[in-house]
N, C-alpha and C positions, 0 to 999 in steps of 0.2 A: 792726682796722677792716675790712681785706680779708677775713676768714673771715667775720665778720657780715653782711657786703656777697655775700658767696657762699653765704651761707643765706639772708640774705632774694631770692634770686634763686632759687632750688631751692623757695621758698613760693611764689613767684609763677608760677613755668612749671608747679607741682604742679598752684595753684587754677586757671590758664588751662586746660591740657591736660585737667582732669576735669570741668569747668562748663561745657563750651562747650553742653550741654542739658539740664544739672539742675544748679540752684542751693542749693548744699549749706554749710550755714553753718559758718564756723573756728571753733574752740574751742581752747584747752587741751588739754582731754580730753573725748571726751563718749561715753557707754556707748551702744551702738546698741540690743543686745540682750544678753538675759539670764534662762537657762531654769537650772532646774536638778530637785534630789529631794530631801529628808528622808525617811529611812526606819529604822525598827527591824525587827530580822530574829531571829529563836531557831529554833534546831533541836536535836533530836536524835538521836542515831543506836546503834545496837548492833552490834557487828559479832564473829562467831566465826569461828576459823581455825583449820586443823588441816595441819600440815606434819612430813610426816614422825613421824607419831604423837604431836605436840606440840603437845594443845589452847594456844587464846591466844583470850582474850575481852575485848574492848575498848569503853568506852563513853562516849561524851562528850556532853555538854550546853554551848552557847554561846548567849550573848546578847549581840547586836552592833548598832548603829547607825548610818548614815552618813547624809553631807553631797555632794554632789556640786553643781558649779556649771558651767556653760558661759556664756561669754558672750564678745560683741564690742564691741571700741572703737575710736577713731583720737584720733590724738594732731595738734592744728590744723586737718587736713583729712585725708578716709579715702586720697586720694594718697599724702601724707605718709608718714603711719606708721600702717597697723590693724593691729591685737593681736587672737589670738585665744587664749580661756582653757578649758581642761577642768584644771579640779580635781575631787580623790573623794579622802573619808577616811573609809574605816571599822573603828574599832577593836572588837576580839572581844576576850570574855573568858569563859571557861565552865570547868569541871571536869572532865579527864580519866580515867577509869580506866580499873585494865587487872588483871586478874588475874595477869598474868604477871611486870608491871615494876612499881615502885612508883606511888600516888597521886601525883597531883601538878595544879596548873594551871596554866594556860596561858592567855599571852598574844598572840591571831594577831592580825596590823594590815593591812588594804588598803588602798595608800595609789596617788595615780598624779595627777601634775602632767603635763599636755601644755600644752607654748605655739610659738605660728609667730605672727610676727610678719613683715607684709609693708611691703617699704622703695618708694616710689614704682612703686604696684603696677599702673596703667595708662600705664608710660612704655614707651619704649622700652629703656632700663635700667631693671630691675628689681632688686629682690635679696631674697630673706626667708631669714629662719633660725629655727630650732625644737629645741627641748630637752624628752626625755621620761623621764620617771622610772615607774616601774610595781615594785610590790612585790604578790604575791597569791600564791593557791594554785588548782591546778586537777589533775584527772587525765588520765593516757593511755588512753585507751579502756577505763574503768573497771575497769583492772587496776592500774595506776600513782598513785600521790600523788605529783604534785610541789612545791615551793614553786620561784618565781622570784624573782629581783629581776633586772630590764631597766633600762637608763639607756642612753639617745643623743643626739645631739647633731648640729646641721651648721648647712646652708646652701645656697640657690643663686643664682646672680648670673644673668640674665638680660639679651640685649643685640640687641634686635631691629632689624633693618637689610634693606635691599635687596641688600647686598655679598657678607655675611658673617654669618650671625645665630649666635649663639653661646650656648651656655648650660655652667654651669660649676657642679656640685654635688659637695658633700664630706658626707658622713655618719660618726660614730665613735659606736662601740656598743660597751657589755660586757654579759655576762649571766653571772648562773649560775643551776644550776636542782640542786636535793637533790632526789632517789628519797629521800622520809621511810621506807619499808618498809626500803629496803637502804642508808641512807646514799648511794649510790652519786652522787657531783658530777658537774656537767659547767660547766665555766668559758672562754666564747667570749669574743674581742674581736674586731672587726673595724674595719677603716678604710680607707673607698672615698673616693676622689678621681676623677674620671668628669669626660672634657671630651665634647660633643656638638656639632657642627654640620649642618644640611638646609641645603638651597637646589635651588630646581628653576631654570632659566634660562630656562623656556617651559613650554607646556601638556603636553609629549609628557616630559617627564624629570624623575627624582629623584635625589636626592646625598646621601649624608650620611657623615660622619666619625666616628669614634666610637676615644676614648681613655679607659683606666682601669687605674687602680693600688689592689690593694685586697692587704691585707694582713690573714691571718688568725690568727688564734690559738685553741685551742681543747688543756683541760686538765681531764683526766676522773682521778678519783680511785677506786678499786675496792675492797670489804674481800673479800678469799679468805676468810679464815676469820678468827679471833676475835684482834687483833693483828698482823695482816699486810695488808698496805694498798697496794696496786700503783698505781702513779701514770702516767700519759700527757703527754706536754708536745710538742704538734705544731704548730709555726710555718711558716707558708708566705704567700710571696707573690707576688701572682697580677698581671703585664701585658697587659691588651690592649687592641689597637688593633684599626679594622675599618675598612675603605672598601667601600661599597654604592652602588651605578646600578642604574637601572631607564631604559630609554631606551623608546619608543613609536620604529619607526619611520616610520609614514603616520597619517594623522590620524583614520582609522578606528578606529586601537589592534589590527592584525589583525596586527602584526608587532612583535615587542620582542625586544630583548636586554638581560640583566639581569646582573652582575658584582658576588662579592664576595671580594674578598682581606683577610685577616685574621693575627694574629701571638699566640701564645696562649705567653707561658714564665714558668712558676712554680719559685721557686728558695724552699728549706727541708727540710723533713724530705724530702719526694719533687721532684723538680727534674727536668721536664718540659719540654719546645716543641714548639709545633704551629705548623706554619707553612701556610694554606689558599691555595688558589684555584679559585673556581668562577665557569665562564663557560655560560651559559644563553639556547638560540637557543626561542624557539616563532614559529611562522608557522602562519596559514589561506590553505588550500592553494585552487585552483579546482577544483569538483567535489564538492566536501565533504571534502577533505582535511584534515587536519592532521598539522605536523610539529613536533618538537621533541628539542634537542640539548643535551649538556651535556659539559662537559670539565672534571675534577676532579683538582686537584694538591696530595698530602698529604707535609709534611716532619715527622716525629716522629723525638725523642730523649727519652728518659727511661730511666734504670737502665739497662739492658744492650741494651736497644732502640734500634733506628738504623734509620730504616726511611722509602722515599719511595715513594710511592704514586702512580700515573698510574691514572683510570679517564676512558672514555668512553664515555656513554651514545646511543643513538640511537633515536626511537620516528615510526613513521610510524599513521594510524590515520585510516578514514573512513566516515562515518555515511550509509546509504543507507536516505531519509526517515527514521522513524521506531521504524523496526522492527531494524534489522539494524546491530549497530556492528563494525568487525573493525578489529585493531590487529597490528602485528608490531614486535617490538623488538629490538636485541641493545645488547651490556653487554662489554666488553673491560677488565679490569683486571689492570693491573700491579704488584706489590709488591717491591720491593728494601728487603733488610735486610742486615742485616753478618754474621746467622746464616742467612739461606736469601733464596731467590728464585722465586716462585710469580707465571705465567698465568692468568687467570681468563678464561672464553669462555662468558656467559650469552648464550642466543636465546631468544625466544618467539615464541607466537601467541597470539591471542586470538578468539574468538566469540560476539557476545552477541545473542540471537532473542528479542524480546517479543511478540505477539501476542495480541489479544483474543478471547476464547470465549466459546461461551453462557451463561448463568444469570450475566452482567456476570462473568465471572471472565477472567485472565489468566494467558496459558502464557510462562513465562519460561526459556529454557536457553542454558547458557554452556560454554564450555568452552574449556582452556585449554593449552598444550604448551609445556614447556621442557625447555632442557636446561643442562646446569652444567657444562661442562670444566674441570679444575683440571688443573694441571702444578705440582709442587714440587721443588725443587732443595734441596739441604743436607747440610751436613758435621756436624752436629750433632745429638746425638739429645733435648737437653734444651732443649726450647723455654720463653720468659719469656712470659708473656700479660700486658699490662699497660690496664687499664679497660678491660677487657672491661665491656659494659653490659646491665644484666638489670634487670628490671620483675618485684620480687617480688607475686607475688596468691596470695592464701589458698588460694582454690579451684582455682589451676593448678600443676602442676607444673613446674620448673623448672628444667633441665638447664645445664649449662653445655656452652660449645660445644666445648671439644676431651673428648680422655679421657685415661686414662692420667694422674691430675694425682695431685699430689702434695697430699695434702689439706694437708700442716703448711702448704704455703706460703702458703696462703690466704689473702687479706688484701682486707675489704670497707670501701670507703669511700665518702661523699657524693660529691656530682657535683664539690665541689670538692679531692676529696683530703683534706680538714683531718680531717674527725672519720672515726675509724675505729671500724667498730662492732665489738665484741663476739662471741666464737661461745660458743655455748651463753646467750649471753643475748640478744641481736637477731637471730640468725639460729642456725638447725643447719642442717650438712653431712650427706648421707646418699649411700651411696655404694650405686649403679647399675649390677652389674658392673664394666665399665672406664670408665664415667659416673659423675657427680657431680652429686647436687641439692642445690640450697640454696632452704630458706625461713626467712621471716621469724619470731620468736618473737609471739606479741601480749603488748602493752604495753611490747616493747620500742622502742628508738629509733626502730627500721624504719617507718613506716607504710605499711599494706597498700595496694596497687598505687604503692608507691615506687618510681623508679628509681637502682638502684644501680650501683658502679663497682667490678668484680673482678681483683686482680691474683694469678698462680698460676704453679708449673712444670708442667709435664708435657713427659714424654715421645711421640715424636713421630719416625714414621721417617723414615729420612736423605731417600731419594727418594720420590716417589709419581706416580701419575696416576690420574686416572678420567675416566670422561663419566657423568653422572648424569643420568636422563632422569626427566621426572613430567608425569603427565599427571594433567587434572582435569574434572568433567563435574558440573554442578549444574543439577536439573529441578524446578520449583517450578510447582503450581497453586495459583492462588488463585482463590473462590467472591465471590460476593454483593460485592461490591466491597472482596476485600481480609477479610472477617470471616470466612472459613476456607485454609487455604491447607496442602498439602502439600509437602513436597520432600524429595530427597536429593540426596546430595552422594558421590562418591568419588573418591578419591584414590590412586594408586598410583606409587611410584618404585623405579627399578630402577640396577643401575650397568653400564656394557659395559665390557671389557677392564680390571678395575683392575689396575693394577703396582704391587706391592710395598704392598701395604697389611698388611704384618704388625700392624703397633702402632693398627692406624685400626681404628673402628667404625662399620662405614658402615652405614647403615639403608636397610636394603630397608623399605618397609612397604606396605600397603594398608587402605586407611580408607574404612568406609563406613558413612556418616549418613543415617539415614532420623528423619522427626518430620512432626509438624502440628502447628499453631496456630493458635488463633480468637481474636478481638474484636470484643464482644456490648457496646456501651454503658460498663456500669461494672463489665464485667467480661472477662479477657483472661489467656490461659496457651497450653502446650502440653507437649506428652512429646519427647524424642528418645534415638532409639538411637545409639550411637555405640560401632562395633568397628573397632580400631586393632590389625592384627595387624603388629610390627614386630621386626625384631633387636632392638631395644635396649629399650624399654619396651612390649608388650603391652599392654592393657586393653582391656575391653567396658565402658563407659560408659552408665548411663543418667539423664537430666535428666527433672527437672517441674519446671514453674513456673506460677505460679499469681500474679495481679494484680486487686485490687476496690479500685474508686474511683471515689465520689461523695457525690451531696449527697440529701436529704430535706425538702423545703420549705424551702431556706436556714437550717436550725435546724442540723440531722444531717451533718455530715461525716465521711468515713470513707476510707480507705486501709490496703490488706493485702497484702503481699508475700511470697510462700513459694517459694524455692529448695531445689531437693535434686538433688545431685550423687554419684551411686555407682559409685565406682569398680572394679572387680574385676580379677582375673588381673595384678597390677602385678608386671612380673618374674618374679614365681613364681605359681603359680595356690595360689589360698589367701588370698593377701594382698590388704588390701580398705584402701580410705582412701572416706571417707563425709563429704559436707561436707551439713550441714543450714542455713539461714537463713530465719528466721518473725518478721517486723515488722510492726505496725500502729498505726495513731494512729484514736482517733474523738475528735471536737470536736462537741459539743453547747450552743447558743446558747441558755441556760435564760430568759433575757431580751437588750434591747440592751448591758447592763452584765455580766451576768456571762454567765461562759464555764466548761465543765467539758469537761476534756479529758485521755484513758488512752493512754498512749504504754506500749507492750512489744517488744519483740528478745527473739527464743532464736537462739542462735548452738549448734550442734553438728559438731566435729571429730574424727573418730574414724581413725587409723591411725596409721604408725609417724613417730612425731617432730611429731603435731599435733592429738595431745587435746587438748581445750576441750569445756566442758560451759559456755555461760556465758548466764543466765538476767536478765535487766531489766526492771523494770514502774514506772512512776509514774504518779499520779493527782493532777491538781491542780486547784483552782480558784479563779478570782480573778471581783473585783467590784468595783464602781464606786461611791464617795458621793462627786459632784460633781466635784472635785479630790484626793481619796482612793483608795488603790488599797488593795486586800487581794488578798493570795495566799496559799495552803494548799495543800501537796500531801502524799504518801505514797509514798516509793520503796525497791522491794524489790531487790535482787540477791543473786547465786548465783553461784556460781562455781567450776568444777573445771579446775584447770592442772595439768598432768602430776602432784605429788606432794604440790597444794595445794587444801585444799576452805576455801571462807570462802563465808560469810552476812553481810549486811549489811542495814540496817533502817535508813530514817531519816526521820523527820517534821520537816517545817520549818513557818511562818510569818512572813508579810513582811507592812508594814503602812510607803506609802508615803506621803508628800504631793506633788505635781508643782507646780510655778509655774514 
């Protein structure tokens, strides 16, 4: 009798607290809304491959169906309990061949249940939870076939107050995903548990809390060759906490201090702690001043590393009118570790002059002075690097930052440590003198302008110092308001007195960038030179780019992108790396209902460790009878990767109902 009497008390504060301005009637159950699609889908496709002198010709025919539904309900009243529903089934079935491997067919199935359901969802306590299943197939930048199956699950309790507002979520997920070309598995679990609390106590501050336990897993299967099968099993998990302020201190907002101390330690295959604190002054100054300060406290343990870190930042800077900004900084960092002990003494200046000129153009120049003092201390000549962090891009090169490194030790991993990629399949190593590049493979795991986390040895002499000085000076006219505009830019760094830099590679270089640039309406590019004369990598650079985009009496839409990037003199003179990228889409509105529209990419990579030849074009078109949808398209690809040429061909048709 007390439970019954404590639910019908939970229907009654439900229907009070949600009625007080819209009178919503109780039910049982009652279906709010409800969208969904019926559709039949066939395609085509042909595909030949030549690897390593071993044609492989493959061709498949499917014809597939599905059902998809969405929809919302609540269960007595939408307080109570509303459910939200995404179902999709679509089962394939078609005939594969292959010249190579036997006939056979095949059965692929898309299948993908999502539901959240919310528990008293305009109270002050809340709670909803949700469970996703997803089964399908998709590629990696049209070099990869994957298949997935995803499944997760959770929850989050919600608890809104004047006091203490609290919010409390758990998610558990597995995945795995098969490479169909190379068998190659990847099998994740993860499970986060995540507490959060904010509260400001006035208009001038912010607070918040923040705890999380997430525990990862991640189990990658490889075949070497024909019977040998290398396996990966990397369990880690991951604690942290954070405490974050933001204080105003006048009611203008022209003075703040901001604070955040955080605890980061992962224990499993690699078993890490960071331990932060960052304290943050900005003030506006009288006169047009501004100042700003910051004091940074790093405690790191992981593998052989022990190392606390004291930096402090200081930047003073002030704007006179409009025209003229100048800033000067300096940078004091301290580093102790259990293998060395290194000073760091950055200073700058700063000068920025804008100014207006005739024909509406504007003179803009900057220019800017630092310098780097390092001091290093150590008894050790073999230094541990451990996440070191790098942003792979196709188009740049990518050094890593000491030298002398021991390639075996190499080891690249996500931001979280768990998946470790691959060399010779998500990235190659290329060695630079007493430098090291790494770039990404495509269609490997990597995705281009990813960032990644490297851990290495190298060697490294016992003492050093230098002062490294660089200066910078960038002059830019621009015309007609901005639609032509010149500039260059150079750069030169030199070092005074270094000690003892046997084992170091320090870069003298000077760089100087001249180019122009115009935009005319629906059309916008420009050239630039770029000579980079340095100790360590050389090159004379030259860039075009090229940009068209617009419309034709709301019918004709169109957009064209063309980059080329020519490298020359890289290390040695002779040696060339060549990046090509040529994209466009046009959309033609043949009536209100249908639409015809030519998507193409040429992608071209040519030097040492980033051939690609890879060529995409589709053509589709869809149409409208009332609540009927029709689609048809035509896609071609090409593709040449280091020792693999494949053509592919495929024609689809889709034929939907919507309600």
């Amino acid at each position: 009798m007390k439970k019954l009497s404590f639910l019908y008390f939970i229907f009654l504060f439900t229907i009070c607290s949600y009625s007080q301005n819209k009178r919503i009637e109780t039910t049982f159950w009652k279906l709010t809304a409800l969208n969904g699609e019926l559709n039949i889908n066939s395609f085509f496709w042909d595909q030949k491959t030549t690897r390593d002198n071993v044609n492989e010709r493959l061709q498949s025919s499917f014809l597939s169906g599905g059902l998809f539904l969405n929809s919302q309900s609540y269960f007595w009243h939408p307080n109570f309990l509303s459910l939200d529903l995404d179902v999709g089934y679509s089962p394939e079935t078609g005939q594969y061949l292959s010249l190579v491997s036997p006939d056979r067919n095949e059965i692929n199935t898309l299948k993908k249940l999502n539901v959240r359901a919310y528990i008293l969802k305009k109270n002050a306590l809340s709670f909803s939870v949700f469970s996703n299943l997803h089964e399908g197939y998709n590629n990696r930048e049209n070099l990869t076939n994957l298949k997935s199956n995803f499944k997760n699950w959770g929850g989050k309790l919600s608890y809104t107050n004047k006091y203490l507002p609290l919010i409390i979520s758990y998610n558990n997920g597995e995945g795995e995903q098969l490479e169909l070309q190379t068998d190659r598995s990847f099998i994740t679990a993860n499970e986060n548990l995540e507490l959060r609390s904010e509260k400001s106590f006035g208009a001038n501050d912010f607070n918040q809390i923040v705890y999380s336990h997430n525990k990862y897993t991640y189990n990658t299967t490889f075949s070497v060759s024909e019977g040998d099968l290398v396996n990966t099993l990397i369990k880690n998990d991951i604690t942290i906490w954070s405490m974050n302020n933001r204080i105003f201190l006048d009611s203008k907002k022209n003075y703040n201090f901001s604070s955040r101390i955080s605890n980061y330690e992962q224990q499993g295959n690699f078993n890490y702690k960071r331990f932060e604190i960052s304290e943050n002054l900005f003030f506006k100054l009288p006169y047009k001043f501004n100042y700003s300060g910051s004091y940074n406290f790093f405690d790191i343990k992981g593998g052989i590393q022990n190392l606390k870190q004291y930096n402090v930042r200081s930047s003073l800077s002030h704007q006179l009118y409009k025209s003229l900004r100048t800033n000067i900084s300096f940078d004091y960092n301290n580093v102790k570790d259990k293998l060395y002990k290194e000073i760091i003494y950055r200073k700058g200046a700063n000068i920025n002059y804008i100014k207006k000129i005739p024909l509406k153009g504007t003179l803009s120049l900057n220019y800017t002075f630092n310098t780097n003092q390092q001091d290093r201390k150590s008894d050790d000549l073999l230094l541990a690097i451990e996440r070191e962090e790098q942003t792979l891009s196709d188009s740049q090169i990518v050094l890593l930052k000491n030298q002398n490194i021991n390639v075996s030790t190499v080891e690249v991993n996500d931001a979280s440590g768990t998946i470790t990629y691959r060399l010779n399949f998500d990235y190659l190593l290329i060695e630079r003198n007493e430098l090291l590049e790494i770039q990404r493979i495509p269609g490997g795991q990597i995705a281009n302008n990813e960032t990644v986390y490297i851990n290495y040895m190298a060697i490294q002499p016992s003492s050093y110092k230098y002062l490294a000085v660089t200066n910078y000076f960038n002059a830019t006219i621009s015309l007609f308001q901005n639609k032509i505009a010149f500039y260059y830019k150079t750069t030169n760094q030199d070092f005074i007195n270094p000690v003892n830099i046997a084992f170091l590679t320090l870069d003298y270089f000077n760089q100087n960038v001249y180019g122009s640039r115009f935009n005319f309406n629906f059309i916008s590019g420009g050239i630039e030179k770029d000579n980079f004369k340095s100790t360590i990598i050389p090159y004379r650079l030259t860039k075009y780019y090229l940009i068209l985009q617009g419309k034709i009496k709301e019918k004709l839409f169109f957009t064209f992108n063309g980059d080329i990037r020519d490298y020359q003199m890289i290390v040695e003179e002779g040696i060339k790396q060549k990046y090509s990228n040529i994209s466009g889409n046009i959309s033609y509105n043949i009536n209100q209902k249908t639409k015809l529209s030519i998507q193409g990419s040429y992608i071209k990579q040519e030097g040492e460790g980033v051939d690609l030849d890879l060529l995409t074009s589709r053509l589709t078109l869809t149409t409208r009878i009332r609540q009927l949808f029709l689609s048809t398209g035509i896609e071609l690809y090409k593709s040449e990767l280091f020792n693999e040429k494949m053509n592919f061909n495929r024609f689809t048709i889709r034929l939907s109902r919507k309600f």
